[in-house]
C-alpha positions as CSV (number, residue, x, y, z in Angstrom):
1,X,36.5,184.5,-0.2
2,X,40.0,184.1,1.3
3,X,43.0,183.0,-1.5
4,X,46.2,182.5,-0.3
5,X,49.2,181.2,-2.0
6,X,50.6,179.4,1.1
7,X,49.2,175.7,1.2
8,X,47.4,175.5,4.4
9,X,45.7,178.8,7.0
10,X,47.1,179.4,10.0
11,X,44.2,179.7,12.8
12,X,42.1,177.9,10.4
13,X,41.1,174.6,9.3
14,X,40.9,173.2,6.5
15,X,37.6,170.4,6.4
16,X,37.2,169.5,2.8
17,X,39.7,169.9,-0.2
18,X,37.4,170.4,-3.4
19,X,40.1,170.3,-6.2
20,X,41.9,172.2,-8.5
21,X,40.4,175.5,-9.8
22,X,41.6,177.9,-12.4
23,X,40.9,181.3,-14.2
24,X,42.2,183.4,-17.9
25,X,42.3,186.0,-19.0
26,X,43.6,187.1,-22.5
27,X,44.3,190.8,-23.2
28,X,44.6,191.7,-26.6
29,X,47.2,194.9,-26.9
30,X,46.4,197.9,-29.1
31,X,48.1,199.3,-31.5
32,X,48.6,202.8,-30.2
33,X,48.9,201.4,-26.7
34,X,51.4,199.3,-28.1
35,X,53.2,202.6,-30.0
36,X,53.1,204.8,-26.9
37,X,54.5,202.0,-24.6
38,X,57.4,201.3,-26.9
39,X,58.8,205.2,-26.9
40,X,58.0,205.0,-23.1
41,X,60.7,202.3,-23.3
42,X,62.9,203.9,-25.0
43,X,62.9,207.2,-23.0
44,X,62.4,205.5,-19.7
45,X,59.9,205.3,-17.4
46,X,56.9,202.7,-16.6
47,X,54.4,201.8,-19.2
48,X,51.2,202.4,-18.0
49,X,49.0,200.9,-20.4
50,X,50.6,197.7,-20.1
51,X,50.6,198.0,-16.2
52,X,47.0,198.4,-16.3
53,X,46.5,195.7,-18.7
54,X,48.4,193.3,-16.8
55,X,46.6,194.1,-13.2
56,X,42.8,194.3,-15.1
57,X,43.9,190.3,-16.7
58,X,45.2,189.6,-13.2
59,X,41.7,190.6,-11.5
60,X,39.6,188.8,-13.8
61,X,41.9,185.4,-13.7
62,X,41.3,185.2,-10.4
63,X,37.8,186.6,-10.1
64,X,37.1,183.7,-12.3
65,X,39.3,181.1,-10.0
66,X,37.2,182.4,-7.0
67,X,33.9,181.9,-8.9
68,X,34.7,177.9,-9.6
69,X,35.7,177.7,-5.7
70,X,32.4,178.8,-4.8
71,X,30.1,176.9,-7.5
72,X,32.4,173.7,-5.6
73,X,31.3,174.8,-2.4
74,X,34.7,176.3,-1.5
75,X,35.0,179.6,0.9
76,X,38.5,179.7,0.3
77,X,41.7,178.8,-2.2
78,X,44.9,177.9,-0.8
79,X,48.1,177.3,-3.0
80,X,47.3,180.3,-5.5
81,X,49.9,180.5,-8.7
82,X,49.4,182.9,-11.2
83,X,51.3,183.1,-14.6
84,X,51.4,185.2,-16.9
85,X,52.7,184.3,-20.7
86,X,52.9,186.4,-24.2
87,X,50.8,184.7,-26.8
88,X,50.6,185.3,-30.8
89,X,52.1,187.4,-33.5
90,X,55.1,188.9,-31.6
91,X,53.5,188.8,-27.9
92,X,50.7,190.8,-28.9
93,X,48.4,189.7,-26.6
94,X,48.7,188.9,-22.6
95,X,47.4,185.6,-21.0
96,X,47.1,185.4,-16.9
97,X,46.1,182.3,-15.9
98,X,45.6,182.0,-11.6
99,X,45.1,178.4,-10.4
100,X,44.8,176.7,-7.1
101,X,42.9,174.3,-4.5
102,X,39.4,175.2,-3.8
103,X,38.9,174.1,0.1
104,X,36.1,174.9,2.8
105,X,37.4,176.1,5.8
106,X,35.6,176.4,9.5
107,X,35.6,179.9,10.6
């Protein structure tokens, strides 16, 4: 399925406009992930853990986006926008939410 986050596909046409469709994910962060990560920080360097959290709640967001397309109909989304918040006790758990316009497009 194509997604795209510009609003229309160049060389293609758009035939029917289905609606809005959205995925979530929540991650909830571990304690020892959450330890490590926060003496990465101060040391330097990338967190890990958290970059794999974030990329594993970013692929089921819009695995899940991509599955209410296609229940629509839909062989594509055009206007993709994902966010990505901090949620509960002292942002310790990670929400990714993807949203856009499930379409069918000729090929």
């Amino acid at each position: 399925m194509l997604v795209t986050t510009t609003n229309s596909l160049e060389g293609k046409r758009i035939v029917k406009y289905l609606g809005l469709v959205t995925g979530e994910a929540i991650m909830g962060a571990n304690l020892f992930k959450d330890f490590f990560a926060g003496i990465r920080d101060i040391v330097g360097g990338r967190s890990s853990a958290y970059e794999k959290e974030l990329r594993q709640a970013k692929e089921i967001a819009l695995r899940e986006m991509q599955e209410q397309a296609s229940i629509l109909g839909g062989n594509a989304v055009i206007a993709v926008d994902l966010d990505y918040e901090t949620i509960g006790q002292g942002g310790s758990m990670l929400m990714v939410t993807a949203s856009g316009t499930a379409v069918v497009i000729e090929d």
